[in-house]
C-alpha positions as CSV (number, residue, x, y, z in Angstrom):
1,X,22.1,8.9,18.0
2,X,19.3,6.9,16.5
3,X,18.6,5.3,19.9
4,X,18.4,8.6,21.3
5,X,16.5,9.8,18.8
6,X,13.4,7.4,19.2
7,X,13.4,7.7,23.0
8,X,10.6,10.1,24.5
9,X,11.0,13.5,25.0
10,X,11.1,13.2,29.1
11,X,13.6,10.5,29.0
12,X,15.6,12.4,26.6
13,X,16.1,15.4,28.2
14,X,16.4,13.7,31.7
15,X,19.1,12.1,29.9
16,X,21.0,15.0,28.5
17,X,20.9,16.8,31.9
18,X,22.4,13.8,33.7
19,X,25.2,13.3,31.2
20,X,25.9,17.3,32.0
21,X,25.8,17.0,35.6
22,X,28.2,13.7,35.7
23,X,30.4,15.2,33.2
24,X,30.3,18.9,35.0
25,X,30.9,16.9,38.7
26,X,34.4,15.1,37.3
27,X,35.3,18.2,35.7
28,X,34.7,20.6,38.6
29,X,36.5,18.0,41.0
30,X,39.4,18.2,38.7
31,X,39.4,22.2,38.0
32,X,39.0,22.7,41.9
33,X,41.9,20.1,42.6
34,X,44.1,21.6,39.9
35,X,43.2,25.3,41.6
36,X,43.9,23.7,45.2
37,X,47.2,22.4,44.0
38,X,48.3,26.1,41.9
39,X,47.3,27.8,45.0
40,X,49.4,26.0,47.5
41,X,52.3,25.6,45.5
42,X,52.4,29.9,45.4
43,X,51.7,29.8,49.5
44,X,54.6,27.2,49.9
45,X,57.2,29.5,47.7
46,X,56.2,32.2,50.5
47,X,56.4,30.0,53.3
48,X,60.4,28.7,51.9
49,X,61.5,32.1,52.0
50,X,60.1,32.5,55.7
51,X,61.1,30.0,57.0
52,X,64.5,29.5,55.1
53,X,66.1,28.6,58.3
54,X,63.9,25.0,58.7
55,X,66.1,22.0,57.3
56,X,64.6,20.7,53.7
57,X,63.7,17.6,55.2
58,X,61.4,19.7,57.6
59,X,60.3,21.3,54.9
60,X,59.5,18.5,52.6
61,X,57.6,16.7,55.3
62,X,55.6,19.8,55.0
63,X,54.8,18.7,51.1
64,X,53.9,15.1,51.9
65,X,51.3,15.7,54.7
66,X,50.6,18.8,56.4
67,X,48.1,21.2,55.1
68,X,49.9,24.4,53.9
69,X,49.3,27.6,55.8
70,X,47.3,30.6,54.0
71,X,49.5,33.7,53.2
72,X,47.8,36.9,53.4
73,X,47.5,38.5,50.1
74,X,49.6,41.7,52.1
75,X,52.6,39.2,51.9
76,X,52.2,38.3,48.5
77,X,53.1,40.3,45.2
78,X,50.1,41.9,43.6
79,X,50.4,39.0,40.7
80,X,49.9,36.4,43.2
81,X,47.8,37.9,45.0
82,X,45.3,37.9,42.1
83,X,46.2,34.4,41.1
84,X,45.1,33.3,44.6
85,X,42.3,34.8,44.8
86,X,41.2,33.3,41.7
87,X,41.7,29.7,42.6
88,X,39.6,30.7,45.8
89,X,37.3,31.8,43.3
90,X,37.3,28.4,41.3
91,X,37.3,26.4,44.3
92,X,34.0,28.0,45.9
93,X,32.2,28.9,42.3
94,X,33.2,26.3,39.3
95,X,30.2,23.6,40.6
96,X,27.7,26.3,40.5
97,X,29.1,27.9,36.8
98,X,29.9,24.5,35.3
99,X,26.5,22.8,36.1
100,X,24.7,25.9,34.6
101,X,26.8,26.4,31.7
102,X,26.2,22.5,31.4
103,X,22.5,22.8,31.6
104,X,22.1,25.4,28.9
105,X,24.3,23.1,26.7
106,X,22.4,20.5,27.4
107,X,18.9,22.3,26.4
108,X,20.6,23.6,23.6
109,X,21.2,20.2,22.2
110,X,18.4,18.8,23.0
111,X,16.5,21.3,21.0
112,X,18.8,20.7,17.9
113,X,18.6,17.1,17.5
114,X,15.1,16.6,19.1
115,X,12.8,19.4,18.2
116,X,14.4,22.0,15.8
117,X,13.9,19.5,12.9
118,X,10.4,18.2,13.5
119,X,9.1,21.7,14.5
120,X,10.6,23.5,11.3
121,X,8.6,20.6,9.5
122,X,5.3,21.1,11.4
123,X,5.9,24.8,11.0
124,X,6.6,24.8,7.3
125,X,3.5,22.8,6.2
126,X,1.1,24.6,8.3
127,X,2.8,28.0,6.3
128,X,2.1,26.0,3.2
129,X,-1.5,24.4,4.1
130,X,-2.8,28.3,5.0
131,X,-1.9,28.9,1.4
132,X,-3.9,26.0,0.5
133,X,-1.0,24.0,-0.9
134,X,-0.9,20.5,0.2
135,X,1.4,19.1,-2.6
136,X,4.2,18.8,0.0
137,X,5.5,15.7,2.5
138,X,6.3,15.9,6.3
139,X,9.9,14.3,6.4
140,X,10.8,13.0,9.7
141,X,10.7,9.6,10.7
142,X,11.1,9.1,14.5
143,X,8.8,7.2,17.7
144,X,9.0,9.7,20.2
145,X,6.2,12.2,20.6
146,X,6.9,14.5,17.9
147,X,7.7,11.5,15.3
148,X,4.2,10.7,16.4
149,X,3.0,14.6,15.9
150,X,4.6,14.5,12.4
151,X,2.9,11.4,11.4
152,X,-0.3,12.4,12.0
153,X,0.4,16.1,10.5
154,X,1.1,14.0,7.4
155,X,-2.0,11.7,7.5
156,X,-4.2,15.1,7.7
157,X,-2.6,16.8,4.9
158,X,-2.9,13.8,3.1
159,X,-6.9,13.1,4.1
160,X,-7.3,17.3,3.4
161,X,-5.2,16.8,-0.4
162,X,-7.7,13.9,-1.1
163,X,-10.5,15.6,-0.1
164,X,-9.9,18.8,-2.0
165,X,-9.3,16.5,-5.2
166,X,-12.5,14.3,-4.7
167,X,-14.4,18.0,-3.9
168,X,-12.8,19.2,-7.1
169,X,-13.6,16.2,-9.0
170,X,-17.2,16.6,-8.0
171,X,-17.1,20.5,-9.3
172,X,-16.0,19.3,-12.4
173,X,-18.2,16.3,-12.6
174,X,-21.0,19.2,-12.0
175,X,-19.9,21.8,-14.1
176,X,-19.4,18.6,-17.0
177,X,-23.2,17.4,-15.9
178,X,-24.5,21.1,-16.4
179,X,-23.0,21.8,-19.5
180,X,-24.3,18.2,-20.8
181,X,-27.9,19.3,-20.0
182,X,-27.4,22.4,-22.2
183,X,-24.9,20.3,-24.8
184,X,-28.3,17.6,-25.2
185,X,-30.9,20.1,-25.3
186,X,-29.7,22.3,-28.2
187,X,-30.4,19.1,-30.7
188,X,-33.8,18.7,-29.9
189,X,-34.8,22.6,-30.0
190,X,-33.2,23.0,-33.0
191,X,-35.5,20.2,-34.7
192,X,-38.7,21.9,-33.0
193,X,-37.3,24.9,-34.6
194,X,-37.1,23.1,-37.8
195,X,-40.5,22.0,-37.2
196,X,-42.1,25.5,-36.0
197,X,-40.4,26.9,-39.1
198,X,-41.6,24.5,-42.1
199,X,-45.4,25.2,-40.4
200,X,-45.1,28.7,-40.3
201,X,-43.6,28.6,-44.1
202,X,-45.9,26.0,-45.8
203,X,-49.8,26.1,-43.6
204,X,-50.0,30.1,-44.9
205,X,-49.8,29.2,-48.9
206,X,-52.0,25.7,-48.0
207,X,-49.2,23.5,-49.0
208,X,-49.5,20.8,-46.5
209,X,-52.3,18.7,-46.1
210,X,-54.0,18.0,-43.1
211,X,-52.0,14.7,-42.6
212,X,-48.7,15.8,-42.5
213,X,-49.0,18.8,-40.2
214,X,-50.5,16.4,-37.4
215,X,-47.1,14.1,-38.7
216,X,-45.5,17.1,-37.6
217,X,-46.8,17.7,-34.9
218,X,-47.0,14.1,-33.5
219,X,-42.8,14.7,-33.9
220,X,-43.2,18.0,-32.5
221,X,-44.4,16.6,-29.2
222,X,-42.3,13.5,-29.3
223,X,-39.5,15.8,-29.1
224,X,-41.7,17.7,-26.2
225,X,-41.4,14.2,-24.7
226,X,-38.5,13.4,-24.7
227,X,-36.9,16.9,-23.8
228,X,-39.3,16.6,-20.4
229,X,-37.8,13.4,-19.9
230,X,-34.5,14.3,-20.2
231,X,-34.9,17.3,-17.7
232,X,-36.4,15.1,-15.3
233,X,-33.6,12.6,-15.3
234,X,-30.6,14.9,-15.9
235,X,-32.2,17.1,-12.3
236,X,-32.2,13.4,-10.0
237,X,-28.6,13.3,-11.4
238,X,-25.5,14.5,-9.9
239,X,-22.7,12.6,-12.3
240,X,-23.1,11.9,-15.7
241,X,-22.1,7.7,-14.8
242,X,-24.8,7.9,-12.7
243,X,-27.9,8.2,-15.4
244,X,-29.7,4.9,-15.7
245,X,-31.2,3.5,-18.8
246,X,-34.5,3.1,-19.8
247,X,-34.5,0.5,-21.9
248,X,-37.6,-0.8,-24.1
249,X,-39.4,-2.8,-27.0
250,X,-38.9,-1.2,-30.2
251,X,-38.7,-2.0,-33.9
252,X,-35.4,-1.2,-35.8
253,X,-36.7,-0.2,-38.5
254,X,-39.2,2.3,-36.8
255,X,-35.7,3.5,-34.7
256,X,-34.4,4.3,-38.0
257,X,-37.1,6.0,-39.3
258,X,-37.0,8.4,-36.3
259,X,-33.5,9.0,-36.7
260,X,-33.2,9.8,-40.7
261,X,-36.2,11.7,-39.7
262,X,-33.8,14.1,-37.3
263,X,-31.4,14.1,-39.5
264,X,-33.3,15.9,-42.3
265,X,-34.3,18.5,-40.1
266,X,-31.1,19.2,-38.7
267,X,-29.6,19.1,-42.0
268,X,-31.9,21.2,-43.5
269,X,-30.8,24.4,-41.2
270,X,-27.8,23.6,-43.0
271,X,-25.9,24.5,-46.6
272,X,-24.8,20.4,-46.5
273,X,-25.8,17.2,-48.1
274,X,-27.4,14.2,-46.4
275,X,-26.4,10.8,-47.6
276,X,-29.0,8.3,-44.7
277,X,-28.6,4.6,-45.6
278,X,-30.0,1.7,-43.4
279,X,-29.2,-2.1,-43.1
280,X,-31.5,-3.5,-40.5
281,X,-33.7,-6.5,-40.3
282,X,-37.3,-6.8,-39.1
283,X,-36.7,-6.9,-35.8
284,X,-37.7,-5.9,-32.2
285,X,-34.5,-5.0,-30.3
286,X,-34.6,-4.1,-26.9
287,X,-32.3,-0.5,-26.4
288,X,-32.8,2.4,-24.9
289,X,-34.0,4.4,-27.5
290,X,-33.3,8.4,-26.0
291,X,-30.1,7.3,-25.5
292,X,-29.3,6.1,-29.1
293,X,-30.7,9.3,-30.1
294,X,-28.8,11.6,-27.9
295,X,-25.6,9.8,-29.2
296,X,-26.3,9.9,-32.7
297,X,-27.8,14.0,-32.5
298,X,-24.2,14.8,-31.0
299,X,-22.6,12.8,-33.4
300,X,-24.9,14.6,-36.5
301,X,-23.9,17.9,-34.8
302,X,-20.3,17.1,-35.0
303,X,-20.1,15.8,-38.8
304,X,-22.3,19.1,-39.9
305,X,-20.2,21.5,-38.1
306,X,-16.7,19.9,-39.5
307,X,-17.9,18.3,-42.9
308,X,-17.4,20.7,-46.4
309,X,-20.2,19.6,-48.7
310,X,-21.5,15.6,-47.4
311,X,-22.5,14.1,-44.4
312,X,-23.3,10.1,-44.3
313,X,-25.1,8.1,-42.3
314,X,-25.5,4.3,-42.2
315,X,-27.4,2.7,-39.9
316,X,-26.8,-1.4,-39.0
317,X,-27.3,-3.8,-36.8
318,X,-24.6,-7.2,-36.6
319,X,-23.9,-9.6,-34.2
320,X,-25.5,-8.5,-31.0
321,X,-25.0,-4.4,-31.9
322,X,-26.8,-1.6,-33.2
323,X,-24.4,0.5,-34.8
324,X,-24.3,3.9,-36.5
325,X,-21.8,5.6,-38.8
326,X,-21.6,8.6,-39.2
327,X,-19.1,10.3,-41.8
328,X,-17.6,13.5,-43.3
329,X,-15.6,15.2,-45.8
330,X,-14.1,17.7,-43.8
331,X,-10.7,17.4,-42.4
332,X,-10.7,14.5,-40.0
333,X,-9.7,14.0,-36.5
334,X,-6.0,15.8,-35.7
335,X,-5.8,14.0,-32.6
336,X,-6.0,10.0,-31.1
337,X,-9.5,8.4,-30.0
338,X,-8.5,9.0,-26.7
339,X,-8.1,12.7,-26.7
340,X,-10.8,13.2,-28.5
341,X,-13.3,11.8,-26.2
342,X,-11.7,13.6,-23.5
343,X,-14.3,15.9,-21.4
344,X,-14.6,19.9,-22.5
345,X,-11.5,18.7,-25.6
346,X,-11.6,21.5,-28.4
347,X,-10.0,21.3,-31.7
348,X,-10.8,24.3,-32.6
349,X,-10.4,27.1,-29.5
350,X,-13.1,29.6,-31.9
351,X,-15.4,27.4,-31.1
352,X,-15.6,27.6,-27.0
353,X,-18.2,30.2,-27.2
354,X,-20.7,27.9,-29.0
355,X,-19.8,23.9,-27.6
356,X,-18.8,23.0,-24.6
357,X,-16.2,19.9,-25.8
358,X,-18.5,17.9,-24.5
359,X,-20.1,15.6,-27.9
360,X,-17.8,13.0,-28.0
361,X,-17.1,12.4,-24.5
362,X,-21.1,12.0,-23.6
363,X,-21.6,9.7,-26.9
364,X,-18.1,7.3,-25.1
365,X,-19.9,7.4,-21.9
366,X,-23.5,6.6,-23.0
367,X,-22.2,4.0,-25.7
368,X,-20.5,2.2,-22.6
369,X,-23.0,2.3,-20.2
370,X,-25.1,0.8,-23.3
371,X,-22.9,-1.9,-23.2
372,X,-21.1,-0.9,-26.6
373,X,-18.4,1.0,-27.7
374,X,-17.5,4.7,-30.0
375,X,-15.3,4.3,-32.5
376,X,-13.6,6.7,-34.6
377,X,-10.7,7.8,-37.3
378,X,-10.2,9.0,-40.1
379,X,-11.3,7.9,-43.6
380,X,-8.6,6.7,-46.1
381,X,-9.6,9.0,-49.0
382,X,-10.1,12.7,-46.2
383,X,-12.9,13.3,-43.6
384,X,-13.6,11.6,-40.0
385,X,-15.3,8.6,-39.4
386,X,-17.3,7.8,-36.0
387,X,-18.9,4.7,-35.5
388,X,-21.7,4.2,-32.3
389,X,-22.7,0.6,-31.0
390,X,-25.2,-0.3,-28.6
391,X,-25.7,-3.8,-27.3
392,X,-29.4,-5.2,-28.4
């Protein structure tokens, strides 16, 4: 059967039909010779009683070679009568009936073993695939024209399935991308809020001199900058991996300063306490600078929105690595490092109207294209602990 099975459809079916017609020839030779044989023996009973006068050795020579004489059906009981004329009617009519009865048996089970299988496959995935549900296999392992039908059937659904999961990969990747522009540019607008709102408080009662209003301002526009900069990157982008960095020159020391600088302004639209501590030599390290700052914004945003009272920054650089810490006293991290970095992850399902689950995963992403690593956990004596390096 598994010979049959891989040989081509022509050759099988030219193969059933001859195995029919072979069989059906012996079979009709032997039904017509069996009929022959009934037929004359009911003729020769007639024959005895007419002739019952012949000697039996007249009348066996009769047996052994001469052809027995048709009785007319008038001479014959009615019974034999009819069982005559049905051995004619085998004799002149079981070739035709046998070799059509044998052909329709023959198409019949060459459509069960050759295509009922393959075409309830075939049929059953293309139900399945106009109810865009590929997650299915096309069983049926064979060489012959269908095996080869089935094969390829298979290698489409399996190109379409990894074409819809690359084309929703890349929704998500955009959907992830868009929502990282809004995530990245809440931070800066809320410290140009900051800013706007300590100049429209303090210029009216005169109680900031000339030199620090252009201070704020100068950090007014750096934000400007840096926001136009952002937008202009983030729009040549169409996956988050594929941002490139921008790396530059710049003093540690004066990073730090820009940093503690954000941090008191965000903190400041807020009811918690900022703890800023730095541990940095005089150097010029070579980083991309809006990238640190994205990180550590998202990371600030995170600590102020979980911690109770305190939020602590430390700010380092050891062995290669610029690193920031960032800590609170709220209730720490319920889930593993890896969760928690996942894309769109919420602890807290209150808060999906506001953040987009998206923090953690962008600081992971930027701190390894950076050629560092985020780290976090929780804090022996309560609150989270999340730790940004950047290679120098």
């Amino acid at each position: 059967m598994g010979t049959i099975k891989n040989l081509s459809i022509r050759k099988t079916i030219v193969l059933y039909i001859t195995i029919s017609l072979v069989f059906n020839f012996f079979l009709s030779a032997l039904i017509m010779r069996w009929a022959t044989w009934y037929q004359e023996n009911i003729w020769r009973g007639y024959i005895e009683q007419m002739d019952a006068g012949q000697g039996a050795e007249e009348m066996s020579g009769i047996e052994s070679w001469q052809e027995v004489e048709r009785v007319s059906n008038m001479d014959m009981s009615e019974r034999d009568g009819w069982l005559s004329e049905l051995c004619d009617f085998l004799q002149t009519w079981t070739v035709l009936i046998l070799s059509m009865a044998g052909c329709i048996l023959a198409i019949f089970l060459f459509y069960r073993h050759k295509i009922k299988i393959p075409l309830e496959e075939l049929t059953n995935g293309s139900r399945k695939i106009s109810k865009n549900n590929l997650d299915f296999n096309i069983n049926y392992e064979s060489k012959d024209e269908l095996g080869i039908l089935c094969t390829e059937f298979e290698r489409m659904r399996g190109q379409l399935y990894e074409n819809n999961r690359k084309l929703w990969s890349m929704v998500e990747q955009e959907k992830a991308l868009r929502s990282a522009i809004a995530h990245d540019i809440r931070s800066p607008l809320a410290v140009l809020k900051g800013y706007q709102e300590m100049l429209l408080e303090f210029i009216p009662e005169e109680q900031l001199d000339q030199d620090k209003v252009v201070e704020i301002l100068e950090a007014g526009m750096g934000q400007i900058d840096r926001l136009d900069g952002f937008v202009d990157t983030m729009r040549r982008l169409s996956r988050l991996e594929e941002r490139k960095l921008q790396y530059q020159d710049i003093s540690l020391s004066v990073l730090a300063g820009q940093l503690e600088q954000t941090a008191v302004m965000m903190c400041k639209m807020t009811d918690k306490v900022l703890s800023f501590s730095r541990r940095l030599p005089e150097q010029i390290a070579h980083l991309d600078s809006i990238v640190v700052a994205e990180v550590f914004e998202n990371l600030l945003s995170n600590a102020l929105r979980y911690a109770k009272k305190e939020v602590r920054i430390e700010v380092s650089s050891r062995e290669g690595y610029f690193q920031i810490q960032v800590k609170d006293d709220g209730a720490g991290f319920v889930v593993d490092e890896e969760t928690a970095t996942k894309v769109y992850y919420h602890d807290n399902p209150t808060d999906d109207l506001n953040h987009f689950g998206l923090g953690l995963y962008l600081c992971r992403i930027y701190c390894e294209k950076h050629g560092g690593k985020l780290l976090l956990g929780n804090q022996v004596y309560g609150g989270a602990y999340v730790k940004a390096r950047f290679k120098i």
